[in-house]
N, C-alpha and C positions, 0 to 999 in steps of 0.2 A: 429536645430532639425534633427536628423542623421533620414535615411530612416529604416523604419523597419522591421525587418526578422522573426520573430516570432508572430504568435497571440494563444492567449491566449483558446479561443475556438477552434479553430483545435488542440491543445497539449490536449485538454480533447473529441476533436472529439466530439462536438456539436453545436448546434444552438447559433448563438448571442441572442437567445431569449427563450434560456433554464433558467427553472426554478431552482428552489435553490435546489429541488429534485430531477432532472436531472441532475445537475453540481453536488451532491454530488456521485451518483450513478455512473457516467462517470468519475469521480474520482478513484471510487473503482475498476472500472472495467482496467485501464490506470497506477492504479500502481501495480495492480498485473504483469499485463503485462507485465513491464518492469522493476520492481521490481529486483538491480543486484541480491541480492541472488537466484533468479532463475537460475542461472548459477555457474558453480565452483570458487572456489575464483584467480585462477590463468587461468582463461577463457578471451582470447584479447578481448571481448564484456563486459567485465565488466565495462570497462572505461565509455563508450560509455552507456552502461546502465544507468549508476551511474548522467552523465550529462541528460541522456531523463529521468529521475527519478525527478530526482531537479528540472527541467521544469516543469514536472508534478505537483510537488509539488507549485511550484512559483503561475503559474495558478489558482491552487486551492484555494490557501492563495487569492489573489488576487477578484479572482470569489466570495468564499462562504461567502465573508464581501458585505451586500450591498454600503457600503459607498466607499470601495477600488474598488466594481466592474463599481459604477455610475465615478466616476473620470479616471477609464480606458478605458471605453467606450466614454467617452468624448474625448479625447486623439487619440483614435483609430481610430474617426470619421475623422479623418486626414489623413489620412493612408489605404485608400481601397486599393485592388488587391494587399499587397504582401504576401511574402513567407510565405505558410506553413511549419510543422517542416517535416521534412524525416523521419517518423518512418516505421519502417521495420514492416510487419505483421505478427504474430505468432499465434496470434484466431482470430476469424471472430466477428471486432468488428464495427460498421456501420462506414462512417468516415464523417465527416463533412468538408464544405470550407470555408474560410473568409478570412481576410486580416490578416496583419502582425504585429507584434509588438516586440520589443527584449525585453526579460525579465528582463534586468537590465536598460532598458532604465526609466527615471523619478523613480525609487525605486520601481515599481510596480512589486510584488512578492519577494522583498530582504529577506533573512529571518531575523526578527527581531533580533535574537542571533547576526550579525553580518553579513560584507559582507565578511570572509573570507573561504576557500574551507570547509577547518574542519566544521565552524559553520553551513554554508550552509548545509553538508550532517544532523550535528547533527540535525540542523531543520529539512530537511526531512524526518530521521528517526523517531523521534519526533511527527511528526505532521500525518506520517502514521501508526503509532502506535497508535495512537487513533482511528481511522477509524480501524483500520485492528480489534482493542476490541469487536468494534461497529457488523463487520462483523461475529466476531467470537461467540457474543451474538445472534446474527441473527440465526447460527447453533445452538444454544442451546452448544457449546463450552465452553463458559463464564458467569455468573451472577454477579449481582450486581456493585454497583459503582468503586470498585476497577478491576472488569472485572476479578475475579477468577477462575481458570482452575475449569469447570466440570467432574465430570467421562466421559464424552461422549469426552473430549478435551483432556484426560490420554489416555483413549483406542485409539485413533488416536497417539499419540502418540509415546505411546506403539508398536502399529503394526507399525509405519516406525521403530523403533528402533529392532523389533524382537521379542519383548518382553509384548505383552499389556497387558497379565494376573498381571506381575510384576508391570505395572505403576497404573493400576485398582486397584491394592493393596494397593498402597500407597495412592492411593489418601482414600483409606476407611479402618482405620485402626481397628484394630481387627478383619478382615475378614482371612483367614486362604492363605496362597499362593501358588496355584497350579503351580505358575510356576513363574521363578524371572529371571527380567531380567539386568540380570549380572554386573556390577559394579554399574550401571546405578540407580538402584533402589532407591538406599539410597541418593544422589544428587538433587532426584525427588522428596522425602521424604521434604528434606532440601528445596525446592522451592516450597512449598504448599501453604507459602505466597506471593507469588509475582505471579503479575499478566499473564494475557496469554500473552503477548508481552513479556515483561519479560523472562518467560520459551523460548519462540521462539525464543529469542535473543541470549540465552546459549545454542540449538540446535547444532550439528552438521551441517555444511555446507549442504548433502547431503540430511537429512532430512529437511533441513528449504526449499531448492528449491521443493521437493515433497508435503511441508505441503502447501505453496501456490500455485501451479499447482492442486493441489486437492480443495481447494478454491477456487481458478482461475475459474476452470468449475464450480463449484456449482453458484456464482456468476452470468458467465456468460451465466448458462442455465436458470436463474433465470429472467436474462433481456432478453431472446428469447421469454420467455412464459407469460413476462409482457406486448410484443411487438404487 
């Protein structure tokens, strides 16, 4: 049994005795954070994002199952006093200490899709695109089961792109358009069915790292004022 270097509660920076509403919330808060598209796609922290993203994610998968989290704490009980993960700070997010654990050690947190790099990210994207829906429902961005852009998720939209009066249009047709914004519109028109992840995912680079740094804070003034 190899020594461990990772634990699973410091990569979500909390208590071994956090709840399942704590562990999901310190979730939200940890992939925004390091979330690579908050950076440009040819930024040398992408890499490096991209791995403390998938940790994030492992953790998660792991933590938010009771049955995955009872068998990893069993495991971990083995294992006091090592390494935390080295994450850099970029918001002011509480941190927590514990022991150590490697993410790929016994399968805990593998992503189910498979154990190779591709599948891993696709899990991560995956599995934070649910949570990111959930967050964007939270703003009154999204409704319903499919998590559908609302006018309030257009006009953000709109204004990173230049153009909100144009994405407000589209989202409410036969309203008359005071102002359009420029190839963009009709694409936006075309993605009326597909969910808020979805539209984020066809984004611009430059807008997707604004649209969650603008979440990021809401999020995490949300857990100052819950505090």
């Amino acid at each position: 049994m190899s020594a461990p270097s990772v634990d699973y509660y410091a990569a979500l920076e909390i208590d071994s005795k956090a709840t399942q509403q704590q562990i999901r919330d310190a979730y939200k808060k940890a992939a925004l954070k390091y979330h690579p598209d908050r950076v440009p796609q040819d930024s040398p922290e992408r890499a490096t994002r991209t791995k403390k993203f998938q940790q994030i994610n492992d953790a998660y998968y792991t933590l938010s199952d009771a049955g995955r989290r009872r068998d990893y704490d069993a495991t971990r009980s083995f294992f006091p006093g090592a390494a935390s993960p080295d994450f850099e700070d970029e918001e002011e997010i509480p941190r927590a200490t514990g022991g150590g654990f490697p993410w790929s050690a016994f399968g805990f947190g593998s992503a189910p899709a498979g154990s190779t790099e591709e599948s891993h990210n696709r899990f991560s994207s995956e599995q934070f695109g649910g949570v990111f829906e959930e967050m964007l429902r939270e703003e009154g961005m999204a409704e319903g089961q499919n998590a559908t852009p609302t006018g309030k998720f257009w006009s953000i939209v709109g204004g990173l792109s230049g153009g909100a009066m144009g994405f407000i249009v589209a989202n409410f047709p036969g309203m008359v358009a005071g102002a359009v914004a420029g190839n963009r519109l009709g694409s936006v028109r075309d993605a009326k069915g597909k969910s808020v992840y979805a539209v984020f995912s066809d984004l611009p680079q430059a807008d997707k790292a604004r649209l969650l740094s603008d979440l990021a804070q809401k999020v995490f003034a949300h857990a100052v004022g819950a505090s």
